[in-house]
C-alpha positions as CSV (number, residue, x, y, z in Angstrom):
1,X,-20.9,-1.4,-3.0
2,X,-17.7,0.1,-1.7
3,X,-18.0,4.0,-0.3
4,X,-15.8,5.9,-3.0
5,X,-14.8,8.1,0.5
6,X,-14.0,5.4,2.6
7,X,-10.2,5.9,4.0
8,X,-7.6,3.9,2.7
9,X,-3.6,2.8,3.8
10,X,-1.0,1.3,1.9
11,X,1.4,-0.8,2.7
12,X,4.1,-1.9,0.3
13,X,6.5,-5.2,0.6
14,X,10.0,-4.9,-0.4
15,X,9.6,-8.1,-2.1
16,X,6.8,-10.1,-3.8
17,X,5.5,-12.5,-1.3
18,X,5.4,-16.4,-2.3
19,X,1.9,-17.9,-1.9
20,X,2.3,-19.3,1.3
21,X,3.0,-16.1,3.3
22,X,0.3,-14.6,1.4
23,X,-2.0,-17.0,2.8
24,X,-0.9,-16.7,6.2
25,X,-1.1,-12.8,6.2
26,X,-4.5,-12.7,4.5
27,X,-5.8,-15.3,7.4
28,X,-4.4,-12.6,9.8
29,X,-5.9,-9.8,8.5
30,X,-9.2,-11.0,8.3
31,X,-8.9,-11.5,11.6
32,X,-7.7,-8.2,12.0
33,X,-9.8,-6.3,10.2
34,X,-13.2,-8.3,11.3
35,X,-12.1,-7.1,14.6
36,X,-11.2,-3.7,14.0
37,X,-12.6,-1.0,16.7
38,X,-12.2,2.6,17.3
39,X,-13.3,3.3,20.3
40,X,-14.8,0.4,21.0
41,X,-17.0,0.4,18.2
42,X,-16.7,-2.0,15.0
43,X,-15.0,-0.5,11.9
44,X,-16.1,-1.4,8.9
45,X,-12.9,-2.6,7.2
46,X,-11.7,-5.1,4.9
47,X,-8.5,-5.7,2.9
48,X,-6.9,-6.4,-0.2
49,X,-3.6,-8.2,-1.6
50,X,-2.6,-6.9,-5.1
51,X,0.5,-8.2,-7.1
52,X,1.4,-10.3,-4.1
53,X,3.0,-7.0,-2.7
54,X,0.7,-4.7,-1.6
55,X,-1.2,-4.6,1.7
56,X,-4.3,-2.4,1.4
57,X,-6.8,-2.0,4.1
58,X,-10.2,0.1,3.6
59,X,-12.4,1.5,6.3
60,X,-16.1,2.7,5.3
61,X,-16.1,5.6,7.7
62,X,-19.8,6.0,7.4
63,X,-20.2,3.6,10.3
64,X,-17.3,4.5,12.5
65,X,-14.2,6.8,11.7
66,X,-10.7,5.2,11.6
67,X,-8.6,7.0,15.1
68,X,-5.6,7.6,16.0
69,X,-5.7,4.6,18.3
70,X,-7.0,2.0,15.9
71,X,-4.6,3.5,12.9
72,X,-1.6,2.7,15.2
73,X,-3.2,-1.0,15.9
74,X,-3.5,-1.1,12.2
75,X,0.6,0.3,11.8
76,X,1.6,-2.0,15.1
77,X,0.3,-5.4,12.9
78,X,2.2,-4.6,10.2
79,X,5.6,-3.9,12.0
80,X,4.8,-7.6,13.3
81,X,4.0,-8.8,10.0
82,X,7.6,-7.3,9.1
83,X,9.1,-9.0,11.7
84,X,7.4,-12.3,11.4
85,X,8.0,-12.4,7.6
86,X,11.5,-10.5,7.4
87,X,9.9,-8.1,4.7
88,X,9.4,-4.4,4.8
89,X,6.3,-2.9,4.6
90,X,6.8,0.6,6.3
91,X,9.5,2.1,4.5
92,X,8.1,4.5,2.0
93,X,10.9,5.4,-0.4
94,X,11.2,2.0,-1.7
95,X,9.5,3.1,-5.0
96,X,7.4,0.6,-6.8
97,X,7.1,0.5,-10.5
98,X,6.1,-1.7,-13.3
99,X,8.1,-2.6,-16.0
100,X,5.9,-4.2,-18.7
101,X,3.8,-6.5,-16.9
102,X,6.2,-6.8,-13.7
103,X,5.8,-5.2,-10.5
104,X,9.5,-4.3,-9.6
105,X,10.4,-2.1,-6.8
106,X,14.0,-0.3,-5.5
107,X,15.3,2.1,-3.0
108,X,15.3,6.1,-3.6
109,X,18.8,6.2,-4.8
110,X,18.1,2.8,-7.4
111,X,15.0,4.9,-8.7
112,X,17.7,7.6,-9.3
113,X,19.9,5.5,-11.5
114,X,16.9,4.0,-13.3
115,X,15.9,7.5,-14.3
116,X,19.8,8.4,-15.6
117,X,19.6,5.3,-17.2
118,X,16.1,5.6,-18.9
119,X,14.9,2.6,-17.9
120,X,12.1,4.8,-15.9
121,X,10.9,8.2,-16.7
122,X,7.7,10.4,-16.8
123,X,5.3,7.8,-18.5
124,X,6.3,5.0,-16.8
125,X,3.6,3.5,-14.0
126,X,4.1,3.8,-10.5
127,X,2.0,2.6,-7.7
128,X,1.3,6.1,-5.7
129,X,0.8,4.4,-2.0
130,X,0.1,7.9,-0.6
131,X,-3.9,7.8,-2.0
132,X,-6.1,8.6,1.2
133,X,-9.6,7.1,-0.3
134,X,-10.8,4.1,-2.2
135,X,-12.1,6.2,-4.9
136,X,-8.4,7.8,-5.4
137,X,-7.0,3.9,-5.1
138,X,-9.4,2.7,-8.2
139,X,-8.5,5.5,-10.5
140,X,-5.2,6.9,-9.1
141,X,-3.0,4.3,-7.4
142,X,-1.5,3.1,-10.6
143,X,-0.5,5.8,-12.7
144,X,2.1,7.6,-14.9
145,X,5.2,9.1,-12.7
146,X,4.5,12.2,-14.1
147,X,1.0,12.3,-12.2
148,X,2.4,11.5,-8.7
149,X,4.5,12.4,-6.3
150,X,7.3,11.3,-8.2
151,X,7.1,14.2,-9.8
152,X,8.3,16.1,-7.1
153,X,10.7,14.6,-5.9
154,X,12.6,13.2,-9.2
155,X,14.0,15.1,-12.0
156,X,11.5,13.3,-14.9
């Protein structure tokens, strides 16, 4: 079973990823996060890929805490993934959403018009990429705009 507390990041694509690039990334991190340390000591970490978008890594804390050094190795992999794949996965105003069963995403100033437009508003789902544990990732990660930091920074 999965520590509710354990510390999560992240990481969004710009684009949905075909199935071969998701392969390659998911070989790398496995490797990556089988081989984790902070301090010289073994994190316990894994990963997940959701909607062929998302890059979420998880570290149980409970064995050894996530540091500043090993956050920045985790941060340094995926500015290489960003360059190996031509993707962005560090920017975080591009704002995903779903409309009906599709993941789409868009720039601030795209969320902007989306809203004028009322293609998006209050109820619609957003992925909130700024939840901190695993816990908050299973019951807040997807959730109406109106319950994330949308909130405060769009007129809904």
């Amino acid at each position: 079973m999965i520590n509710p507390q354990s510390r999560v990041w992240i990481y969004q694509a710009n684009q949905e990823l075909n199935n071969d690039v998701l392969q390659e990334i998911s070989a790398i991190l496995n490797q990556f996060t089988t081989s984790w340390t902070a301090h010289n000591q073994a994190l316990k970490a894994f990963f997940e890929i959701k909607y062929k978008r998302f890059i979420v890594l998880v570290v149980d804390e409970t064995q050894a805490g996530a540091s500043g050094c090993s956050i920045d190795k985790s941060v340094h992999l995926m500015k290489e993934l960003e360059q190996k794949y031509n993707i962005s996965l560090l920017d975080r105003f591009n704002i995903a959403y779903r409309e009906g069963d599709t993941v789409k995403s868009t720039d601030r100033a795209g969320f902007e018009k989306l809203l004028e437009q009322g293609v998006v508003n209050a109820s619609t789902i957003v992925f909130n990429n700024m939840v901190s544990t695993y816990q908050d990732y299973q019951s807040n990660w997807e959730t109406a705009a109106a319950k994330s930091w949308h909130n405060n920074v769009f007129a809904l």
